[in-house]
C-alpha positions as CSV (number, residue, x, y, z in Angstrom):
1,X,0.0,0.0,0.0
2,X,1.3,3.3,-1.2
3,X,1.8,6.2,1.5
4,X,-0.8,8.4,1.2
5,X,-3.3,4.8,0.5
6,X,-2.0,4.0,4.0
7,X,-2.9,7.5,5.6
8,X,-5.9,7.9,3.9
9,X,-6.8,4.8,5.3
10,X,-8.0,6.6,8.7
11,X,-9.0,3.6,10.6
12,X,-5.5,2.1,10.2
13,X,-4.0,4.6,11.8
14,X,-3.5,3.4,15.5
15,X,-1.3,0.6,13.9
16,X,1.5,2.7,12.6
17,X,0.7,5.9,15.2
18,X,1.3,5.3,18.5
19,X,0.4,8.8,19.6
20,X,-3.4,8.0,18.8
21,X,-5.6,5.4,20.0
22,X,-8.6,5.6,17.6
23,X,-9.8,7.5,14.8
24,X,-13.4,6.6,13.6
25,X,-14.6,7.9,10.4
26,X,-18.9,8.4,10.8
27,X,-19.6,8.7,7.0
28,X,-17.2,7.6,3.8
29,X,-14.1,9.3,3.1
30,X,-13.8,12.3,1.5
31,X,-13.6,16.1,2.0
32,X,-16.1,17.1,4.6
33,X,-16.4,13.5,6.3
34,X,-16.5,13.8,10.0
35,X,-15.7,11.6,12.7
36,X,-13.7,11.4,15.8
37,X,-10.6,10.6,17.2
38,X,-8.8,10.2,20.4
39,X,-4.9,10.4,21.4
40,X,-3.4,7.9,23.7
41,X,-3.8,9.8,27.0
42,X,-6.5,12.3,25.5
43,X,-10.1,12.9,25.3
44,X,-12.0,12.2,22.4
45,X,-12.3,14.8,19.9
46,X,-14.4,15.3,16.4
47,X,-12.3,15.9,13.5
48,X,-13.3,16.2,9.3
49,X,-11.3,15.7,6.4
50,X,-10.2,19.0,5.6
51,X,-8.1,18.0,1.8
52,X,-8.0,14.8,-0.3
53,X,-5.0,14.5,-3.4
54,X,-4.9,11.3,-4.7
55,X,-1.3,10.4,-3.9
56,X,-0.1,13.7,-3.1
57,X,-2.2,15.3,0.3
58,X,-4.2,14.4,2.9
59,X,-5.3,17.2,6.0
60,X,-7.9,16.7,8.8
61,X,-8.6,19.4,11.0
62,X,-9.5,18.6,15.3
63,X,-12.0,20.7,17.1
64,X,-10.2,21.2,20.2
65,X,-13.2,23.4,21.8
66,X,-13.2,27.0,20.0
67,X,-9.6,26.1,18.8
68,X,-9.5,24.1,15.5
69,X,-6.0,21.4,14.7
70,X,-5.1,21.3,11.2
71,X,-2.3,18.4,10.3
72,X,-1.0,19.1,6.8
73,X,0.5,16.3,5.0
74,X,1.7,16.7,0.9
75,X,4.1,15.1,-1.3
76,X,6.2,17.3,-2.7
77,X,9.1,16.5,-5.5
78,X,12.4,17.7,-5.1
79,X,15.5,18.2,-6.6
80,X,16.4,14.5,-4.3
81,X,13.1,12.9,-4.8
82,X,9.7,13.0,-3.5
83,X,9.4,13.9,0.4
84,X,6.6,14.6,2.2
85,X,6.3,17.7,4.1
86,X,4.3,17.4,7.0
87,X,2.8,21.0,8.7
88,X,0.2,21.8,11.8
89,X,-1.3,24.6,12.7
90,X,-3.8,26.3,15.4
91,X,-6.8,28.7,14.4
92,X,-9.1,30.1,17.0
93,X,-9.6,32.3,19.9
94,X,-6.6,31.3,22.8
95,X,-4.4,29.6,19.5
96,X,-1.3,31.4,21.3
97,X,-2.1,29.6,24.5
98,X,-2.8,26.1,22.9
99,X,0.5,26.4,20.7
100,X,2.0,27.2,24.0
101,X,1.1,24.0,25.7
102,X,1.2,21.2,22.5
103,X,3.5,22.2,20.1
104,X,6.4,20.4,21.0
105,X,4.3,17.5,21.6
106,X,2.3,17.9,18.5
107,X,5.9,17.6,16.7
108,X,7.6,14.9,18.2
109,X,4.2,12.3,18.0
110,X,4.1,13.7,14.0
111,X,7.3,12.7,13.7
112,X,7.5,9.5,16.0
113,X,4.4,8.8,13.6
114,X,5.5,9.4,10.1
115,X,8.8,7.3,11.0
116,X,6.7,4.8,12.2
117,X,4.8,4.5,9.1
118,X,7.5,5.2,6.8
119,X,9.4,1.4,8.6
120,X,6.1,-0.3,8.1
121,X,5.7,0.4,4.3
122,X,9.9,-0.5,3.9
123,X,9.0,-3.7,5.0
């Protein structure tokens, strides 16, 4: 299964992820489709699928109260190769605050993450 098959494959996601221990999908898969999702150690949260490229991008954005996650991932092609450039961001009232508080854990589980599904599609 090809990269962005694997993370577009939302319910697989706890396999290769060990910062999350669920994400349901409530409706098919697509931009706009809703569901929830819930970090290891977290409280459950609704997110939506926020861009779809076939092959090349997949976001979803987290409701974290009035605050709003958005986890950017894109292939991009390089002068080296294709690479995939990974990128989160905080919208909403108190995002200072929140980025405050998660950012450096919102990077290292991205990145313990991608590594981690990177190994399991080598194999």
């Amino acid at each position: 299964m090809l990269f962005f098959e694997r993370w577009c494959a939302i319910e697989t996601h706890p396999e290769w992820a060990p910062s999350m221990e669920y994400f349901r999908l409530s409706e098919p898969f697509g931009i706009g489709a809703r569901g929830v999702l819930r970090a290891v150690g977290g409280e459950e949260a609704p997110f939506r699928v926020t861009a779809v490229g076939p092959g090349f991008v997949y976001a979803d954005t987290t409701e974290l109260g009035e605050v709003e996650l958005t986890v950017h991932h894109e292939a991009v092609d390089g002068f080296d190769g294709t690479h995939v450039e990974l990128s989160a961001w905080l919208v909403g009232p108190g995002e200072e605050e929140w980025a405050r508080r998660m950012s450096a854990e919102v990077q290292d589980s991205l990145e313990r993450d991608l590594a981690a599904l990177a190994a399991l599609l080598e194999k």
